[in-house]
Backbone as JSON Lines, residues from 0, in Angstrom:
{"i":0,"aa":"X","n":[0.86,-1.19,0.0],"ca":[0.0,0.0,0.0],"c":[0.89,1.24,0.0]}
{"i":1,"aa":"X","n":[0.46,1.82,-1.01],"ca":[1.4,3.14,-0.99],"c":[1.03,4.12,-0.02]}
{"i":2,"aa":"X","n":[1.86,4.7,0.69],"ca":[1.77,5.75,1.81],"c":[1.86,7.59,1.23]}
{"i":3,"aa":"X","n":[0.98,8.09,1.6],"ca":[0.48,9.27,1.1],"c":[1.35,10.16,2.11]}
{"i":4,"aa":"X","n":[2.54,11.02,1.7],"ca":[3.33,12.0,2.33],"c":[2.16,13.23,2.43]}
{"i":5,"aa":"X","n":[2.76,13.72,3.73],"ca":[1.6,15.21,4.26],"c":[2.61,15.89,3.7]}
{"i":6,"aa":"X","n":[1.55,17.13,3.19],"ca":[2.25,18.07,2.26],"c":[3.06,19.18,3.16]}
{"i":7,"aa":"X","n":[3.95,19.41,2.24],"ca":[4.88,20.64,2.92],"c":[4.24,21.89,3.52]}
{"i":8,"aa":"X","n":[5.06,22.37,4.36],"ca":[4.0,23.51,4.85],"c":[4.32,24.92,3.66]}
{"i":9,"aa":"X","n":[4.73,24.87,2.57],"ca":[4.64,26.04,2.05],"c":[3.42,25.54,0.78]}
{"i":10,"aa":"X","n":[3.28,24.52,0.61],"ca":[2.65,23.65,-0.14],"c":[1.14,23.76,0.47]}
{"i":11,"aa":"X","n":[0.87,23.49,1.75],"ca":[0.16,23.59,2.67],"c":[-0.64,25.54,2.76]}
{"i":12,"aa":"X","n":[0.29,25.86,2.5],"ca":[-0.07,27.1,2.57],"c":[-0.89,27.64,1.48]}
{"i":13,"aa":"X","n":[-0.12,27.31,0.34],"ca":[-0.5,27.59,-1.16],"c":[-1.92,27.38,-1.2]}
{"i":14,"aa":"X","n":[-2.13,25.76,-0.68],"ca":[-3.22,24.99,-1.11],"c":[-4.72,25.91,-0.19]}
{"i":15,"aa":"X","n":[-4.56,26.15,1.45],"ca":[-5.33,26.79,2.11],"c":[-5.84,28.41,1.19]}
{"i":16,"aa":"X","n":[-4.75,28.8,0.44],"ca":[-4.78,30.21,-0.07],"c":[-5.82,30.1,-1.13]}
{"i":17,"aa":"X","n":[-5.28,29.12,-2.24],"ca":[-5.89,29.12,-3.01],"c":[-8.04,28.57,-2.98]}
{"i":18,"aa":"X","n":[-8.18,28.23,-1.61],"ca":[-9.41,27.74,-1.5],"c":[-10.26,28.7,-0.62]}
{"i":19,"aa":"X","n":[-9.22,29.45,-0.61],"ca":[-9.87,31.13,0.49],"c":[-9.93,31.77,-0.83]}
{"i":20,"aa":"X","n":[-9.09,32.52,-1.41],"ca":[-9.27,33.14,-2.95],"c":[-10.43,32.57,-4.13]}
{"i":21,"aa":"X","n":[-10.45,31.46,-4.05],"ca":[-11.52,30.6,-4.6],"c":[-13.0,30.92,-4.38]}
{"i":22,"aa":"X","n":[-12.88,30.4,-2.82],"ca":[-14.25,31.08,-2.36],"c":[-14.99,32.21,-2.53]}
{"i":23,"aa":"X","n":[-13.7,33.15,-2.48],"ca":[-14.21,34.21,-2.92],"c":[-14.87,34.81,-3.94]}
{"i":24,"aa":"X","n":[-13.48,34.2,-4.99],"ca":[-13.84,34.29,-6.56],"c":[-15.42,33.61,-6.89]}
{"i":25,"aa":"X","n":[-15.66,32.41,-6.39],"ca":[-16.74,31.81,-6.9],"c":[-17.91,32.77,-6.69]}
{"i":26,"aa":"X","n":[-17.64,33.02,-5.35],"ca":[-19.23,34.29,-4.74],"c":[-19.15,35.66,-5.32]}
{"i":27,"aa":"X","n":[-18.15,35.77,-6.15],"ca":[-17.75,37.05,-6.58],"c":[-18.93,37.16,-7.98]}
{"i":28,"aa":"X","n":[-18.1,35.62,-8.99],"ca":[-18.6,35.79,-10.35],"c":[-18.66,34.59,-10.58]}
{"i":29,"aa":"X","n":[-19.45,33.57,-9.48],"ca":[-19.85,32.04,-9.73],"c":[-18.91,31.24,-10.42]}
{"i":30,"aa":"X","n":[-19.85,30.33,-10.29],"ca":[-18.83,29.46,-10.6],"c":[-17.42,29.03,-12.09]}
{"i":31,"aa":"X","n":[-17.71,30.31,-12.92],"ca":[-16.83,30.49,-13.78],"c":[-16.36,31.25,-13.29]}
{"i":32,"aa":"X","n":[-15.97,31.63,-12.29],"ca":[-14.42,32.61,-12.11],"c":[-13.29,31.92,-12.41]}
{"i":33,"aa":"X","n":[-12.53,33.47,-12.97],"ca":[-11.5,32.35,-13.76],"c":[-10.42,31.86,-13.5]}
{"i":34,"aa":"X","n":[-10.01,30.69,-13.37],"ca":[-9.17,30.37,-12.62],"c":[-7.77,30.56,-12.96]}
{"i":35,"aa":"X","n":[-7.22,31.21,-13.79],"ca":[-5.94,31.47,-13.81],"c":[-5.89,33.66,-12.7]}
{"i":36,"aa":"X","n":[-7.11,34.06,-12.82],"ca":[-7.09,35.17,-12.01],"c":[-7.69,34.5,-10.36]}
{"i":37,"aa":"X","n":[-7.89,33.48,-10.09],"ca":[-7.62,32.81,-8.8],"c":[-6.29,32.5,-8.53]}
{"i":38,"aa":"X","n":[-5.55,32.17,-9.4],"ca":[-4.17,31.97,-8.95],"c":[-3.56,32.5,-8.73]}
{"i":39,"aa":"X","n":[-3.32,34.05,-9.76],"ca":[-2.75,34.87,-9.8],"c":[-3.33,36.08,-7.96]}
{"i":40,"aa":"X","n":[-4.41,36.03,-7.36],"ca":[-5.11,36.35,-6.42],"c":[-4.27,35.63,-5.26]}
{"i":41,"aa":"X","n":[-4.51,34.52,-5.36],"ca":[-3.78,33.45,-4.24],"c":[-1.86,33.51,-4.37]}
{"i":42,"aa":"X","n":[-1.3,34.41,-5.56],"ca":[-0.16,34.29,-5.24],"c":[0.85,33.09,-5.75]}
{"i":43,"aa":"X","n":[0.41,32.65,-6.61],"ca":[0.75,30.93,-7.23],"c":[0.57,30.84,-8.48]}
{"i":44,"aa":"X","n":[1.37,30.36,-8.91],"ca":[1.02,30.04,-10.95],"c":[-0.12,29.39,-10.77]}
{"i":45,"aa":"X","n":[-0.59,29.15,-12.27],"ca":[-1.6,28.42,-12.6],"c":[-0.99,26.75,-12.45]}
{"i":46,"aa":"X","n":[0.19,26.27,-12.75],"ca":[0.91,25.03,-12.29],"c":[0.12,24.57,-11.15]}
{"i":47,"aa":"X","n":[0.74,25.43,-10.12],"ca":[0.24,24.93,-8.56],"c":[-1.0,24.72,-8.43]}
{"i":48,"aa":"X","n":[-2.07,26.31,-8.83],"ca":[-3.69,25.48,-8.94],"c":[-3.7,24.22,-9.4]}
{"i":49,"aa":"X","n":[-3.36,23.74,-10.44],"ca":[-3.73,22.69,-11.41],"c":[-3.54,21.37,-10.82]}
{"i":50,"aa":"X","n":[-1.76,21.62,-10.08],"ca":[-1.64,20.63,-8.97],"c":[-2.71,20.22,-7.92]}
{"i":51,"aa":"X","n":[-2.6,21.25,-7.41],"ca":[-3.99,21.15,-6.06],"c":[-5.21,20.44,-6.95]}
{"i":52,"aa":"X","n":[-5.26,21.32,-7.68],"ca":[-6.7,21.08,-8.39],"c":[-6.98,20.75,-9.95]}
{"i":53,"aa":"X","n":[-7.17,19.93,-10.21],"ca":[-6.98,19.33,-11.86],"c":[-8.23,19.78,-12.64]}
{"i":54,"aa":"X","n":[-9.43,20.25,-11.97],"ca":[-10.22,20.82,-12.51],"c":[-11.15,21.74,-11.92]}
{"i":55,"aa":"X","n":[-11.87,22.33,-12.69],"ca":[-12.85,23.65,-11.65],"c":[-13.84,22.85,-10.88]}
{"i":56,"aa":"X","n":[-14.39,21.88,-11.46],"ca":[-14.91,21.31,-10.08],"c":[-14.15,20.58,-8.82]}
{"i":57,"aa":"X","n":[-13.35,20.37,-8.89],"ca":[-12.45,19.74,-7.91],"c":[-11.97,21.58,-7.38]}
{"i":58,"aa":"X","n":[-11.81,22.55,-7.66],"ca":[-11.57,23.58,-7.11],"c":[-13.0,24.25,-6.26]}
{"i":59,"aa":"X","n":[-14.15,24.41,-6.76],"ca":[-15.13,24.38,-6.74],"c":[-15.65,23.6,-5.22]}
{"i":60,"aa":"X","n":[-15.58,22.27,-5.75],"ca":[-15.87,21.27,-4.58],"c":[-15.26,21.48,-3.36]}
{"i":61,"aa":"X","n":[-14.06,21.89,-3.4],"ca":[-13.0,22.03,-2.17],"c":[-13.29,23.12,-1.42]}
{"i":62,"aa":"X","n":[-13.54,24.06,-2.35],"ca":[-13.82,25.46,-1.91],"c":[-15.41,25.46,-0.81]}
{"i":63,"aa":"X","n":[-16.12,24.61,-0.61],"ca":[-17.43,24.66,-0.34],"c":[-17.83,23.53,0.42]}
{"i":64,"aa":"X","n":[-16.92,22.24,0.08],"ca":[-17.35,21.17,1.37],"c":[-17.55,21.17,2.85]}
{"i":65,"aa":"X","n":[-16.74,22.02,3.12],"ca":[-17.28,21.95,4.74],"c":[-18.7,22.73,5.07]}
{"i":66,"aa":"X","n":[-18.98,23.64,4.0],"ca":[-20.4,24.34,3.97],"c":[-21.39,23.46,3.66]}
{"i":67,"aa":"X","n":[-21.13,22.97,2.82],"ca":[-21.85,21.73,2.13],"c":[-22.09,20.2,2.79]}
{"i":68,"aa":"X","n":[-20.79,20.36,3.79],"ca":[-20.89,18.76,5.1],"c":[-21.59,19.44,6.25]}
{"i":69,"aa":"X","n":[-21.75,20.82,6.5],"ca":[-22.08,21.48,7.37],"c":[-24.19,21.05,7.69]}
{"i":70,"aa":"X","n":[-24.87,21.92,6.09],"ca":[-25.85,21.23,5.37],"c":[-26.37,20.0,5.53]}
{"i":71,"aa":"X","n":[-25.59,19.3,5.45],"ca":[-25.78,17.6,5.94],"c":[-25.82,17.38,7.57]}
{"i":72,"aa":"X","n":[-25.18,18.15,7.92],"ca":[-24.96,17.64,9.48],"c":[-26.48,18.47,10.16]}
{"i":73,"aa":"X","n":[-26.71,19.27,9.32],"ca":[-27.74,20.37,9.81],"c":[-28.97,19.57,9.44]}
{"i":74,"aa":"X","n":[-29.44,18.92,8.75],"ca":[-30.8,18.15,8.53],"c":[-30.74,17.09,9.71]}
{"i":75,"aa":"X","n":[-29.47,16.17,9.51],"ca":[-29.6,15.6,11.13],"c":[-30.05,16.34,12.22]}
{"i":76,"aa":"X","n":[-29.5,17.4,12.21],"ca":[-29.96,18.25,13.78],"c":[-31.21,18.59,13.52]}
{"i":77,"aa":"X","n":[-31.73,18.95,12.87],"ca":[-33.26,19.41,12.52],"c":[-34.33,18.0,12.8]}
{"i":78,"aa":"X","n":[-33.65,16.76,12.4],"ca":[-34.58,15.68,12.42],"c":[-34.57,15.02,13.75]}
{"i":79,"aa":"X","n":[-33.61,15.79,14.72],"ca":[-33.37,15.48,15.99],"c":[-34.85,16.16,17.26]}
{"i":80,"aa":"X","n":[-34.86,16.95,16.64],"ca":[-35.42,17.66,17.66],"c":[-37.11,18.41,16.79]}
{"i":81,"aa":"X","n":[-37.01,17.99,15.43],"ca":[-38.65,18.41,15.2],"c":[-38.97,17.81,14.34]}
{"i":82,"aa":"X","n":[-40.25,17.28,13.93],"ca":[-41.13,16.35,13.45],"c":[-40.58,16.28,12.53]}
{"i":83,"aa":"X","n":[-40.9,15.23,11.46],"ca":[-40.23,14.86,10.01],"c":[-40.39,15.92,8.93]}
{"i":84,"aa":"X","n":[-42.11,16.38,8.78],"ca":[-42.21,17.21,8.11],"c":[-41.67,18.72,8.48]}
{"i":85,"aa":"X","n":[-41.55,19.03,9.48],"ca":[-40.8,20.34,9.53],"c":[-39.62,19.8,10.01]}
{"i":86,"aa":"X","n":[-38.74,19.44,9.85],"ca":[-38.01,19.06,9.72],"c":[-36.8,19.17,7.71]}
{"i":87,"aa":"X","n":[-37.47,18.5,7.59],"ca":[-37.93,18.5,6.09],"c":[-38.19,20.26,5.11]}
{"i":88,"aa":"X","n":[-39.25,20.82,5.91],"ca":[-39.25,21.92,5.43],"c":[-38.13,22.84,5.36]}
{"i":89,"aa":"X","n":[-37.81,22.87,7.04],"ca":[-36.33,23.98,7.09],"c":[-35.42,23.59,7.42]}
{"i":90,"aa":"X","n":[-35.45,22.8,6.82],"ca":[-33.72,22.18,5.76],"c":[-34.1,22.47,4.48]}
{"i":91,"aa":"X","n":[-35.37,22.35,3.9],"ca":[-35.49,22.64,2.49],"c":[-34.82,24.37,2.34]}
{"i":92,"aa":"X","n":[-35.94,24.95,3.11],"ca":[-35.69,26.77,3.53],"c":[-33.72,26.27,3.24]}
{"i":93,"aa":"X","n":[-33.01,26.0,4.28],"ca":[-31.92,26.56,4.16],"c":[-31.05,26.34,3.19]}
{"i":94,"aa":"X","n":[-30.91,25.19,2.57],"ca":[-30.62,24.39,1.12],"c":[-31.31,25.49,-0.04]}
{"i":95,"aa":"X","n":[-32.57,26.49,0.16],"ca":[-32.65,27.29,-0.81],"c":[-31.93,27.98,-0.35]}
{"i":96,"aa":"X","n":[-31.31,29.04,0.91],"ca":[-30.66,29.81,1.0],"c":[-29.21,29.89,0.67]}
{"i":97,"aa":"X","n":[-28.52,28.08,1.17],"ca":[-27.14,28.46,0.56],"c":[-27.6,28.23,-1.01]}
{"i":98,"aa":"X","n":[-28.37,27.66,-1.86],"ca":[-28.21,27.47,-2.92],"c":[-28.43,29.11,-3.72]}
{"i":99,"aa":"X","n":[-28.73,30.05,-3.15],"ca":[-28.54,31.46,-3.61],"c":[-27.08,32.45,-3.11]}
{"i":100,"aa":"X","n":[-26.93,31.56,-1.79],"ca":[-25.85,32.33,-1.29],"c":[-24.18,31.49,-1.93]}
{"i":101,"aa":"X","n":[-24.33,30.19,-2.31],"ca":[-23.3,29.62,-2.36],"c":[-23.07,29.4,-4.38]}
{"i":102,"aa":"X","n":[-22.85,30.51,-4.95],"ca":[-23.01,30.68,-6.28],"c":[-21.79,29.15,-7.02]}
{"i":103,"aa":"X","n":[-22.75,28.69,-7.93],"ca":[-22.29,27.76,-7.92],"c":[-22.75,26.42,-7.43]}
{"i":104,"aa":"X","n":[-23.67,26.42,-6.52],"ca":[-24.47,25.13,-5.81],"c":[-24.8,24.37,-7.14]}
{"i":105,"aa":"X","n":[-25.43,24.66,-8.25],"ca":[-26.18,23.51,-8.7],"c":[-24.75,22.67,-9.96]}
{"i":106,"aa":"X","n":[-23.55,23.28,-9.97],"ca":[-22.25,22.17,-10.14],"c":[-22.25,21.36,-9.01]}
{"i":107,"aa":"X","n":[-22.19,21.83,-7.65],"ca":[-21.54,21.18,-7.18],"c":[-22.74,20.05,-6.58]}
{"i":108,"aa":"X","n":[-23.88,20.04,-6.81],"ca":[-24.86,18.83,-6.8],"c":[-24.94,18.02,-7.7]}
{"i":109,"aa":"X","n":[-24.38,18.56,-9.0],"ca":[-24.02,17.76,-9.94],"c":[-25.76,16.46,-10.19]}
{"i":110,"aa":"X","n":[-24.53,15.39,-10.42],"ca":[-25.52,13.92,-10.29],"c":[-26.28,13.86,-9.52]}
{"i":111,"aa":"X","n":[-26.52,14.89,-7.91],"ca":[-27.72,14.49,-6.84],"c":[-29.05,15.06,-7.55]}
{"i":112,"aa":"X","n":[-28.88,15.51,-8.81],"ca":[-30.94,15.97,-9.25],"c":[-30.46,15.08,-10.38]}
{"i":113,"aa":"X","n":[-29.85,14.42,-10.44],"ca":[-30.4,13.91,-11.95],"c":[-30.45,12.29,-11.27]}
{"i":114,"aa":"X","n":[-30.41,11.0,-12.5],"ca":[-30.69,9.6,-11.97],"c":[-29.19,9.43,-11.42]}
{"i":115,"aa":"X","n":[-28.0,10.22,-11.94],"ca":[-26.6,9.36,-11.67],"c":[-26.2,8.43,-11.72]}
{"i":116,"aa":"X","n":[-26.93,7.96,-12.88],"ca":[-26.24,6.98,-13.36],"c":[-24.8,7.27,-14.31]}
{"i":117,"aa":"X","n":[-24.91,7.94,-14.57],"ca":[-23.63,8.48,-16.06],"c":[-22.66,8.93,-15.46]}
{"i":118,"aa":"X","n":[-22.45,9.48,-14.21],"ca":[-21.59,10.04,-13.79],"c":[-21.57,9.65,-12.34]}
{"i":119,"aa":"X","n":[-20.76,9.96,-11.47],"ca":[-20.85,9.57,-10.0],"c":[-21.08,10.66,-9.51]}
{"i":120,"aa":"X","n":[-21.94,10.31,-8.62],"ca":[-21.76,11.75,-7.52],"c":[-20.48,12.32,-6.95]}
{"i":121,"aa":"X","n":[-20.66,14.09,-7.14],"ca":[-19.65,14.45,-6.03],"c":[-19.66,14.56,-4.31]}
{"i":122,"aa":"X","n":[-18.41,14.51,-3.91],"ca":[-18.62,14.87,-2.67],"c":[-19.91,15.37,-2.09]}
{"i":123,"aa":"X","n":[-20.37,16.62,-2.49],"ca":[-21.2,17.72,-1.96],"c":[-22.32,16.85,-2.72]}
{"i":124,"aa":"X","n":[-22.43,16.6,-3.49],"ca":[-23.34,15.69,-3.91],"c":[-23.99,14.52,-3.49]}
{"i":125,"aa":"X","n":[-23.6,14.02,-2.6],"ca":[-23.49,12.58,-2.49],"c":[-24.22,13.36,-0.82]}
{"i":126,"aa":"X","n":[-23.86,13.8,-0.32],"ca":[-23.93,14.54,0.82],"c":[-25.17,15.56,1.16]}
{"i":127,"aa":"X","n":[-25.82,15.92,-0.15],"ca":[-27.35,16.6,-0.05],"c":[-27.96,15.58,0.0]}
{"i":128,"aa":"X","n":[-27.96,14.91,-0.89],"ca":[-28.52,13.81,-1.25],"c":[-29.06,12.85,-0.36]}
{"i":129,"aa":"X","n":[-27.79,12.41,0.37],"ca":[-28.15,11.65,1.5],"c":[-28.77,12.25,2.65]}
{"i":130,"aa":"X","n":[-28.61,13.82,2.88],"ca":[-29.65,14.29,4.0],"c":[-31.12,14.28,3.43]}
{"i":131,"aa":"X","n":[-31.24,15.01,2.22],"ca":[-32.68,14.92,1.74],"c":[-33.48,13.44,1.37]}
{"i":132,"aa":"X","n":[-32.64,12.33,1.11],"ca":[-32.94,11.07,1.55],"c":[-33.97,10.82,2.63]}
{"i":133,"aa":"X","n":[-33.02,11.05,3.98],"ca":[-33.36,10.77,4.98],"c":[-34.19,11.37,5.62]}
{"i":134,"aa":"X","n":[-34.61,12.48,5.61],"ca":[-35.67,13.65,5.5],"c":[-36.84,12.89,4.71]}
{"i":135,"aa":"X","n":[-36.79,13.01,3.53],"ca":[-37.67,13.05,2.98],"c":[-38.78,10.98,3.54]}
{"i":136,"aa":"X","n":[-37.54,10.53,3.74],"ca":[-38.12,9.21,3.85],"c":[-38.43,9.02,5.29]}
{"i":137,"aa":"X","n":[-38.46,9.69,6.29],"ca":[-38.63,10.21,7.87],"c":[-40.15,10.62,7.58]}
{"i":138,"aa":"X","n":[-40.25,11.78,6.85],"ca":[-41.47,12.63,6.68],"c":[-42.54,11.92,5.74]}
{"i":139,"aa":"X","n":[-41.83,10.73,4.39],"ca":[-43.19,10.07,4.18],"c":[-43.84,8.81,5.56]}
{"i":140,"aa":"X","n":[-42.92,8.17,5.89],"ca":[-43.23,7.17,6.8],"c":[-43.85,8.19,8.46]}
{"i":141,"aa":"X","n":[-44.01,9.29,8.16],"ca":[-44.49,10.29,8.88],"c":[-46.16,10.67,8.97]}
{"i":142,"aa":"X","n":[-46.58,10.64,7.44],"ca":[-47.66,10.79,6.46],"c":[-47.6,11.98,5.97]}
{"i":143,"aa":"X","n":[-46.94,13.19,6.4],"ca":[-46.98,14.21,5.99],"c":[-45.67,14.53,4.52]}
{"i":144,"aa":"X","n":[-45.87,13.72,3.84],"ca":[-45.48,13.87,2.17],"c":[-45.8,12.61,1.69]}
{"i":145,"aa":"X","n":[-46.34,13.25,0.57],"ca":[-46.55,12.42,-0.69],"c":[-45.45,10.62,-0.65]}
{"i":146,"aa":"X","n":[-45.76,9.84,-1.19],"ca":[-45.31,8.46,-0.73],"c":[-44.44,8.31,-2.5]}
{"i":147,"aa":"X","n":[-45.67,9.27,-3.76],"ca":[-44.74,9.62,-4.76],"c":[-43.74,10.48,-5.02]}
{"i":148,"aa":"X","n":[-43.04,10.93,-4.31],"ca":[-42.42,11.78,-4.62],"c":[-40.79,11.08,-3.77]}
{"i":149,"aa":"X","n":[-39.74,11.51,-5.08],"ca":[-38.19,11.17,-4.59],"c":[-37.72,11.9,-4.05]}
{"i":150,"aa":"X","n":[-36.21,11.78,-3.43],"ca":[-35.61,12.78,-2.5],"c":[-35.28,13.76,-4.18]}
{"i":151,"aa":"X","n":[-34.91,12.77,-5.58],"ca":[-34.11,13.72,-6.22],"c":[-35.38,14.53,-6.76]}
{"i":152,"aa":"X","n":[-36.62,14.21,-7.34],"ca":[-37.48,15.16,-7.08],"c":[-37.68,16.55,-6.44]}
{"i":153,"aa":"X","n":[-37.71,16.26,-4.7],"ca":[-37.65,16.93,-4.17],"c":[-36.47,18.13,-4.27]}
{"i":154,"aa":"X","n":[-35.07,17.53,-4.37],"ca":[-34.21,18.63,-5.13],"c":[-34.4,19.03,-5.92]}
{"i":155,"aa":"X","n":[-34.66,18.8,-6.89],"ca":[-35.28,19.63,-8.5],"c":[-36.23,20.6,-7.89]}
{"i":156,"aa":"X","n":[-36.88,20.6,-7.0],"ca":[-38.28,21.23,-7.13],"c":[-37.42,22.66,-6.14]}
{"i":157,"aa":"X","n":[-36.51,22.48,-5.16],"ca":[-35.98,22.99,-4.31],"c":[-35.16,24.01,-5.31]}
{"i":158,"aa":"X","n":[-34.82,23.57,-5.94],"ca":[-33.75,24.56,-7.45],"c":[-34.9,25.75,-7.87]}
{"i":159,"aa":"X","n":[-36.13,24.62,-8.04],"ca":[-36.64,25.62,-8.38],"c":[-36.78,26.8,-8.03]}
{"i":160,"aa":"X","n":[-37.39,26.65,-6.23],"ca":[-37.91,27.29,-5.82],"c":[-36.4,28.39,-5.62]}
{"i":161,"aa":"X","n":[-35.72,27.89,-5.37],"ca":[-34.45,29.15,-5.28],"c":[-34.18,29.6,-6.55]}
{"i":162,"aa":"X","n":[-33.98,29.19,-7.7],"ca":[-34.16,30.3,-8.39],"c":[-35.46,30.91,-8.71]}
{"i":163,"aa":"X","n":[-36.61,30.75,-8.53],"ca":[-37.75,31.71,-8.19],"c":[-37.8,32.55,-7.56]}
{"i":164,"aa":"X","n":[-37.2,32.15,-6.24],"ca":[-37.05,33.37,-5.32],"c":[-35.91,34.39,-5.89]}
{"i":165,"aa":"X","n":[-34.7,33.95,-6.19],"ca":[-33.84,35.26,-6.37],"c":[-34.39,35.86,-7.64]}
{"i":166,"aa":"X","n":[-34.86,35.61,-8.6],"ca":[-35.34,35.95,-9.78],"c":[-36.58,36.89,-9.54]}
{"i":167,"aa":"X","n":[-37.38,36.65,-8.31],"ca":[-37.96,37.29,-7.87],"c":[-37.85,39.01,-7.26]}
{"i":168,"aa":"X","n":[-36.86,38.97,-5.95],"ca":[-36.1,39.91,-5.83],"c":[-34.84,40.12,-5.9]}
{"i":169,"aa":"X","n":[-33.94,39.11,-5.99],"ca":[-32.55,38.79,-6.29],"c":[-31.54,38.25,-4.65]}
{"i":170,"aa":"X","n":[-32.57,38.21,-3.73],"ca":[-32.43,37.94,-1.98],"c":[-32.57,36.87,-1.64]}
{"i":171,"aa":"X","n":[-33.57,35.97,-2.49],"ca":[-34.21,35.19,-1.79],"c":[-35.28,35.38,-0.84]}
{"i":172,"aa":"X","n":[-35.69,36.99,-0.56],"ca":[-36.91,36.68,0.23],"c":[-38.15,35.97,0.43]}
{"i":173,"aa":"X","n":[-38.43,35.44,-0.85],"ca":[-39.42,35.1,-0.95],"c":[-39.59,33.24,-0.91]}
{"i":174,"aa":"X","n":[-38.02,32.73,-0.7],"ca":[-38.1,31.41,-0.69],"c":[-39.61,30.67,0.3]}
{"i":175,"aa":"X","n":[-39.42,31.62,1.67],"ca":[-40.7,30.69,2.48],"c":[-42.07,30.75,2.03]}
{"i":176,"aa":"X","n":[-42.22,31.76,1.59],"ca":[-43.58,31.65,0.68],"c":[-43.67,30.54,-0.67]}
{"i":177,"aa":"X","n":[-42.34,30.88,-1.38],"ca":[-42.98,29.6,-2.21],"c":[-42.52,28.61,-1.99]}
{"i":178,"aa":"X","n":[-41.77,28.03,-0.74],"ca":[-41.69,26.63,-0.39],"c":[-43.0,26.21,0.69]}
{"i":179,"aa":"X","n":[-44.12,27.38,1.43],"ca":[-45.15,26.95,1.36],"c":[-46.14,26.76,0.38]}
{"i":180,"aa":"X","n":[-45.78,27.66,-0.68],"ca":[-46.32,26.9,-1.73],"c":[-46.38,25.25,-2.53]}
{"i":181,"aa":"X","n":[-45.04,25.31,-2.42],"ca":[-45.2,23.46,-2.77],"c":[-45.03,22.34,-1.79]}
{"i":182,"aa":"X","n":[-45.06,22.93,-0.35],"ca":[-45.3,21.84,0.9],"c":[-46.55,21.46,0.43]}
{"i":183,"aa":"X","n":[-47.52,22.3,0.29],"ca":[-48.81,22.05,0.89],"c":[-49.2,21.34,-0.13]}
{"i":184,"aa":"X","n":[-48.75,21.35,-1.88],"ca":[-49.08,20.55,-3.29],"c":[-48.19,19.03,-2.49]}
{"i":185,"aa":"X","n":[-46.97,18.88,-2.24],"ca":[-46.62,17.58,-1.89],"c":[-47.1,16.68,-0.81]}
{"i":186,"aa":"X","n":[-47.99,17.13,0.3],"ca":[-48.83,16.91,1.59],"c":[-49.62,15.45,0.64]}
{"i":187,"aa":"X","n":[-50.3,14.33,1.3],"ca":[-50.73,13.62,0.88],"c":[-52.08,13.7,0.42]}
């Protein structure tokens, strides 16, 4: 088994820089910011990005997983302490909010709205997925949702509703209104 050396600390450094500059860039001008003016930001050729990161989603992904494992850990806590269906709801609510605040969300869900078969899920992918899973299958065996309806459904419909809302006023204010709008169509 080959043994994986921990990276140097100037290496180490580079790599932290470039996923702070990233972040930025992405929330700046989504998820096409360009990555040779991320590098040049972070202080590093385009080489070193490329090293770290072999592609914009692997830059992308890195830049946002712990927000994105955060998300996941947060539907657990929600299903801890309130009923399935609200439960369910505001995790939906906040999944529209980073998905307006975290420019770039619907790369990095990638394969979680579609069947995924063609491609594998990413990280952050694999990771909505499995909270809205468990949510969603809490809240039918609950009675309060539809028994037709999928978790990846339910993401599609959640896209929607966030880009409705910012398209609306460009804030998102209006996500809770129209995610009571389609609670009450998915209700049994």
């Amino acid at each position: 088994m080959a043994q994986v050396r921990p990276m140097r600390a100037d290496a180490r450094r580079n790599y932290e820089r470039l996923l702070e500059v990233a972040a930025e860039a992405f929330a700046e001008h989504g998820e096409n910011a360009s990555l040779d003016d991320i590098a040049k930001r972070a202080g590093v050729g385009s080489g070193t990005l490329y090293r770290h990161f072999p592609t914009r989603q692997a830059l992308l992904e890195a830049a946002y997983v712990e927000r994105i494992e955060a998300l996941g850990d947060r539907a657990d806590a929600l299903a801890e302490r309130l009923p399935p269906g609200e439960a369910l709801a505001e995790w939906l609510y906040e999944l529209c909010v980073a998905s307006i605040q975290v420019r770039g969300m619907k790369s990095l869900l990638g394969k979680a709205v579609t069947d995924g078969t063609s491609v594998p899920l990413t990280t952050c992918g694999a990771v909505v997925k499995g909270a809205v899973t468990r949510l969603v299958s809490a809240a039918q065996t609950e009675g309060t949702l539809r028994t037709d309806l999928s978790p990846v459904d339910l993401l599609r419909l959640a896209h929607g509703v966030a880009t409705a809302s910012e398209l609306a006023d460009g804030e998102g204010r209006e996500i809770r209104r129209y995610l009571a709008l389609l609670t009450e169509g998915l209700r049994p």
